[in-house]
N, CA, C and O atoms as a DFTB+ gen file, in Angstrom:
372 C
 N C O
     1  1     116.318       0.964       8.929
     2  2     115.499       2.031       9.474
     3  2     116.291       3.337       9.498
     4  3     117.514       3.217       9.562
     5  1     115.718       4.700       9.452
     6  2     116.319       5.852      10.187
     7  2     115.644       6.401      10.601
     8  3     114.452       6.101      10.675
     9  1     116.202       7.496      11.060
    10  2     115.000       8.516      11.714
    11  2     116.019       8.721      13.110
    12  3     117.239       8.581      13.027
    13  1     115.301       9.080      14.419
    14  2     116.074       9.185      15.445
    15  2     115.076       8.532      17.069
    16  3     113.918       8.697      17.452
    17  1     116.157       7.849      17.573
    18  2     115.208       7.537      18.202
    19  2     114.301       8.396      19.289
    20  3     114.775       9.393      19.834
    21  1     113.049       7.961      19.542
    22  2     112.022       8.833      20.532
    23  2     112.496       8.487      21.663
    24  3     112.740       7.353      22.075
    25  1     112.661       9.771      22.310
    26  2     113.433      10.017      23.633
    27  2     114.801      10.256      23.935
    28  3     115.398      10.527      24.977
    29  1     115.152      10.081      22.716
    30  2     116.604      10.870      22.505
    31  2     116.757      12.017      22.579
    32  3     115.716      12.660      22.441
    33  1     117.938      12.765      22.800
    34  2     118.377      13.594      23.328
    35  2     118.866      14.712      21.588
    36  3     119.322      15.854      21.654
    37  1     118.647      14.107      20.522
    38  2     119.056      14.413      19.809
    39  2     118.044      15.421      18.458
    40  3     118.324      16.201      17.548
    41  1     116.672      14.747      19.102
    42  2     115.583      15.097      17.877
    43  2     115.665      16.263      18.206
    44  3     115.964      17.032      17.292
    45  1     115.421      16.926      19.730
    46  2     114.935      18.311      20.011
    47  2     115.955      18.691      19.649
    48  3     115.608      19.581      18.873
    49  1     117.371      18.666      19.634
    50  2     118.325      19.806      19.201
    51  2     118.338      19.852      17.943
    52  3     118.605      20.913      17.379
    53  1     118.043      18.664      17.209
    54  2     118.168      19.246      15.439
    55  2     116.758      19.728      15.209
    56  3     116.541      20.340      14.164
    57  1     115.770      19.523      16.066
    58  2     114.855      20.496      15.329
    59  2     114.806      21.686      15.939
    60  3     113.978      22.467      15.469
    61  1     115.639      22.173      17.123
    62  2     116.107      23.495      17.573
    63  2     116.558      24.194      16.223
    64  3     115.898      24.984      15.548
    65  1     117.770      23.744      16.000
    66  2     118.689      24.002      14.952
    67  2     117.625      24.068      13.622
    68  3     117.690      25.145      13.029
    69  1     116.904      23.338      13.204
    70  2     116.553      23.522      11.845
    71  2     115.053      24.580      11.867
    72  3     114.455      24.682      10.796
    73  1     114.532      25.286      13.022
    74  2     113.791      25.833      12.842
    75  2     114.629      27.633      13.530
    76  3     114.197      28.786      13.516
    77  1     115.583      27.184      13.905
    78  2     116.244      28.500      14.496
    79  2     115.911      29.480      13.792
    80  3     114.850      29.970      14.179
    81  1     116.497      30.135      12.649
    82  2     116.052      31.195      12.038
    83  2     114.383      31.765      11.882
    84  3     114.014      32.873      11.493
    85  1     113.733      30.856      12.229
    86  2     111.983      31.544      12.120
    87  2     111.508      32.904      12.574
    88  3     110.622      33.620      12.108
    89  1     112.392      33.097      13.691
    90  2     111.859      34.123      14.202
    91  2     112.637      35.556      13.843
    92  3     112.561      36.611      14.473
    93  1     113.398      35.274      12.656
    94  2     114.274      36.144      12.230
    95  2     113.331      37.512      11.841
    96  3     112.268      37.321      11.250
    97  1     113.701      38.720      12.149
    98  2     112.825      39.878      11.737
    99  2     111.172      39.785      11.874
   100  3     110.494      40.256      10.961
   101  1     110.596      39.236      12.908
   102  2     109.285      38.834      13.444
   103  2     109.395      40.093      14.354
   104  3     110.588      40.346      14.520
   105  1     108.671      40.884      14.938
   106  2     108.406      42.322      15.743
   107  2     107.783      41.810      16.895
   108  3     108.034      42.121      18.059
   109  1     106.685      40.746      16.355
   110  2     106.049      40.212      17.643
   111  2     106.529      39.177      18.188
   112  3     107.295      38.402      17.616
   113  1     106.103      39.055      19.418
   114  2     106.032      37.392      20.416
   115  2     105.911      36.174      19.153
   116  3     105.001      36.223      18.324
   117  1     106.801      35.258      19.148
   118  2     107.070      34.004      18.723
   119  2     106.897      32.816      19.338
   120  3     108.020      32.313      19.380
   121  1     106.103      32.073      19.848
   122  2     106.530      30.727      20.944
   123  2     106.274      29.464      19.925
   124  3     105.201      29.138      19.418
   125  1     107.494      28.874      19.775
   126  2     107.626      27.776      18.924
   127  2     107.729      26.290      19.536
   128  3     108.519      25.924      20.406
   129  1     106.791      25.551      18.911
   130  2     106.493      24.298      19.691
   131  2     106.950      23.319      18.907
   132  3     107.216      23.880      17.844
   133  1     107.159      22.348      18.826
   134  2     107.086      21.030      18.082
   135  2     106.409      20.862      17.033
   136  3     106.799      20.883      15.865
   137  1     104.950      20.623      17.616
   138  2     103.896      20.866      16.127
   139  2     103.415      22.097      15.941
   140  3     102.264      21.950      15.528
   141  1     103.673      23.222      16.022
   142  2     103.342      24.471      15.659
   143  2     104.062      25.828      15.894
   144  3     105.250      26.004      16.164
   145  1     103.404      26.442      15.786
   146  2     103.996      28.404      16.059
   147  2     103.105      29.156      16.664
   148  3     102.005      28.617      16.793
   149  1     103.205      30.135      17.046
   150  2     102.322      30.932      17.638
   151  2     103.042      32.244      17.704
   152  3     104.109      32.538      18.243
   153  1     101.886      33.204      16.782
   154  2     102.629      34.304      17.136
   155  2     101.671      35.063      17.750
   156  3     100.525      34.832      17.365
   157  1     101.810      35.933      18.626
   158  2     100.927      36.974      19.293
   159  2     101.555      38.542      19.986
   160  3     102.681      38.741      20.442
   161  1     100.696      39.265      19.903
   162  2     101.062      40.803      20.075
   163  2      99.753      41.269      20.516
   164  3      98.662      40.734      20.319
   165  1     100.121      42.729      21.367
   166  2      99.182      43.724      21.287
   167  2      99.034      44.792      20.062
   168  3      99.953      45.533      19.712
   169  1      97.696      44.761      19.443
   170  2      97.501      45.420      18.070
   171  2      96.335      46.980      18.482
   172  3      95.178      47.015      18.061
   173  1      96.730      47.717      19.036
   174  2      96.420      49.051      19.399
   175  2      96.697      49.890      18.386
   176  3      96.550      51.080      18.665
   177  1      96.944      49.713      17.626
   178  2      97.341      50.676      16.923
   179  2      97.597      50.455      14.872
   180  3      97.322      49.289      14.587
   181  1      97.836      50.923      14.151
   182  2      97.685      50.660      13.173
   183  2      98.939      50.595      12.594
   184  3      98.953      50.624      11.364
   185  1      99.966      50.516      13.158
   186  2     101.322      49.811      13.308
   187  2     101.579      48.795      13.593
   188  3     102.446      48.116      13.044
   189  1     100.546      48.295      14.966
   190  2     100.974      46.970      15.637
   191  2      99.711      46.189      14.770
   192  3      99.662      44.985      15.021
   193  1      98.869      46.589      13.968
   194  2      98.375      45.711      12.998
   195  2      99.045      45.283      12.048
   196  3      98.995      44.107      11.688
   197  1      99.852      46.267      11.440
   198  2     100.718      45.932      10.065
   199  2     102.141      45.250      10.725
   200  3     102.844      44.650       9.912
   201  1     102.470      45.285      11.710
   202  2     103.714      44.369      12.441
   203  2     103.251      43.037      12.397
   204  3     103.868      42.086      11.916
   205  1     101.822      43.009      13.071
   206  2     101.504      41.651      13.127
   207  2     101.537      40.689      11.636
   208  3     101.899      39.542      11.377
   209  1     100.944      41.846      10.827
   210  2     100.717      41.067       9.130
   211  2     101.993      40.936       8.920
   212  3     102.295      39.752       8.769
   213  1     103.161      41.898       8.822
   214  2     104.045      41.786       8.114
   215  2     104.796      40.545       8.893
   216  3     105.443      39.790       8.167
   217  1     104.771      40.293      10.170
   218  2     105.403      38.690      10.848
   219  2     104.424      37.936      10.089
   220  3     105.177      37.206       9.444
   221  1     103.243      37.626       9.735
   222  2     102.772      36.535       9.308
   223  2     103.686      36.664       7.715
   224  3     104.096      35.665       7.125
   225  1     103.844      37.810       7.308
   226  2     104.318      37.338       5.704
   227  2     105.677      36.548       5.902
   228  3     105.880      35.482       5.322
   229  1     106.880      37.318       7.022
   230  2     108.027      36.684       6.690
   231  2     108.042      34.973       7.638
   232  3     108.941      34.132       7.669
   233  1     106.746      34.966       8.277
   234  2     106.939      33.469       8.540
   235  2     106.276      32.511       7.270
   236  3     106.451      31.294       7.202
   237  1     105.545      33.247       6.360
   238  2     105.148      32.393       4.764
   239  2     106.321      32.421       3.899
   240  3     106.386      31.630       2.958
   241  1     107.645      33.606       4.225
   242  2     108.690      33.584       3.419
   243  2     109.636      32.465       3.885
   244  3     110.242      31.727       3.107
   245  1     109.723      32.395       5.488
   246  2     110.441      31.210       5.775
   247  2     110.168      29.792       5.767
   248  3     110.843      28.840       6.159
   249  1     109.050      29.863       5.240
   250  2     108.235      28.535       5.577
   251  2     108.887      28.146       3.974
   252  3     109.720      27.258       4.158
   253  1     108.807      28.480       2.546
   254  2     108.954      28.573       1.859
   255  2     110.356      29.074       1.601
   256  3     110.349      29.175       0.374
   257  1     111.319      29.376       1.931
   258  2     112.767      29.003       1.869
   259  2     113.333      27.642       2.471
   260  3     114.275      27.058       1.935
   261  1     112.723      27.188       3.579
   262  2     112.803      26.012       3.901
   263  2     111.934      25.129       3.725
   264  3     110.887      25.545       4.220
   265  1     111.755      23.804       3.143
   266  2     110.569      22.801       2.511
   267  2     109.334      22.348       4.171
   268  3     109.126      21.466       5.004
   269  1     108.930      23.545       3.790
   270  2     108.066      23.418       4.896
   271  2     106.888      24.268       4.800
   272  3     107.015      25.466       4.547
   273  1     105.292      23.514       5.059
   274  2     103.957      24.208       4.813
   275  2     104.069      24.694       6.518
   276  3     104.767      24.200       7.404
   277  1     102.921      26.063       6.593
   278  2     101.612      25.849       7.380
   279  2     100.645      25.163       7.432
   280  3     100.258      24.807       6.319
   281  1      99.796      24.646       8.646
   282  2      98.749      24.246       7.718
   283  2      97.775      25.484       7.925
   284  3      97.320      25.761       9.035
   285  1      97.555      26.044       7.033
   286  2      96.083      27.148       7.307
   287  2      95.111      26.688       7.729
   288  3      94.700      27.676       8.337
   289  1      94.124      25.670       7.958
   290  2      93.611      25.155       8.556
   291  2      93.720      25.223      10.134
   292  3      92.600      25.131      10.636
   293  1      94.389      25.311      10.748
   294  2      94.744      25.295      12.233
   295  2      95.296      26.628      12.230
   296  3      96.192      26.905      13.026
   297  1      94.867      27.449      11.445
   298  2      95.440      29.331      11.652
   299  2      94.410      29.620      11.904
   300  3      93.516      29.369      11.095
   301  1      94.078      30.371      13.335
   302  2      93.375      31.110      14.051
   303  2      93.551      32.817      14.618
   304  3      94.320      33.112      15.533
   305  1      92.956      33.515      14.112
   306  2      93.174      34.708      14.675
   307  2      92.145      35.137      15.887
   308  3      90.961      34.975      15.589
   309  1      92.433      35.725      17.378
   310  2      91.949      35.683      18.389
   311  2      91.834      37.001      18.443
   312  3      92.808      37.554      18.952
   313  1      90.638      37.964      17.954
   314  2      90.550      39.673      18.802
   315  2      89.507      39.354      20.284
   316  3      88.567      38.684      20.713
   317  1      90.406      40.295      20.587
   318  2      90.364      40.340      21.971
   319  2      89.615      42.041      22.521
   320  3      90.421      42.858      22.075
   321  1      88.410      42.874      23.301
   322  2      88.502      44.038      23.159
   323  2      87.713      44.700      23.066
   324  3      88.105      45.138      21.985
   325  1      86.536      45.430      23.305
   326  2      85.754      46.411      22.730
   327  2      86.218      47.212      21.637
   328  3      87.240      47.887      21.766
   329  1      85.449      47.195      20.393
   330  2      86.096      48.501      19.097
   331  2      86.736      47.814      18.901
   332  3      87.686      48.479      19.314
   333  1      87.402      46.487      18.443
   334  2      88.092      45.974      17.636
   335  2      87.458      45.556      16.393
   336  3      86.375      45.002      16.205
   337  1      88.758      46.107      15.231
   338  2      88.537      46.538      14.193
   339  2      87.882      45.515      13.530
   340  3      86.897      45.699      12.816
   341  1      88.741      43.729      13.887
   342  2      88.383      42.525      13.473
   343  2      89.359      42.329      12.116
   344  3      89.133      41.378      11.369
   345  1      90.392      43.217      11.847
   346  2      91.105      43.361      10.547
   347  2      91.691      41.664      10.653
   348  3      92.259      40.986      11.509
   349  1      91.048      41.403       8.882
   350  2      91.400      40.024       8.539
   351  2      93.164      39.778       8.137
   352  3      93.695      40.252       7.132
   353  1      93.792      39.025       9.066
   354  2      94.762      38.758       8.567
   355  2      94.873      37.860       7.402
   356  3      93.866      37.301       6.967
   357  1      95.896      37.708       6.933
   358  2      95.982      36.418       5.665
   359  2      97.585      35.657       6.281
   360  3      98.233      36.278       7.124
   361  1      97.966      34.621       5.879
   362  2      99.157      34.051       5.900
   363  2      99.293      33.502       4.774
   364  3      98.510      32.588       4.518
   365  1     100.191      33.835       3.882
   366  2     100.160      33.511       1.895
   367  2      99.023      34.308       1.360
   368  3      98.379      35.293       1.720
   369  1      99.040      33.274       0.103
   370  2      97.956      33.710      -0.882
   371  2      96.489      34.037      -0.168
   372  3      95.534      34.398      -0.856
């Protein structure tokens, strides 16, 4: 067998360690879970729209330096607001 055992003390630090860099050059809020990511910001402005896109690109660049998908499927974008613009994000292609 390998793998590590569940409830060890060991899985969470190597997957500390092997997802560490994600949040490298991200502008916005990052909260990284086990099975997922989450990024979120306030988008007032047409800066903090293109901050937000440009964190979704370099988390498709890191996802793809390291052998690792999103699943787009479970990518949700939440506007929040009166007068929101509704600007479609993308993550990849």
């Amino acid at each position: 067998m390998s793998g590590i055992l569940q409830g060890s003390v060991l899985g969470p630090v190597l997957f500390d360690i092997f997802i560490n860099g994600i949040d490298s050059g991200i502008e916005c809020t990052l909260n990284k879970f086990a099975d997922g990511t989450k990024q979120s910001g306030a988008v007032d402005s047409l800066e903090g729209r293109d901050a937000t896109q440009r964190g979704l690109a370099r988390l498709e660049q890191w996802a793809h330096l390291n052998p690792m998908k999103f699943i787009k499927a479970k990518y949700k974008v939440l506007h929040l607001g009166q007068g929101n613009s509704q600007y479609q994000y993308r993550l990849g292609d």
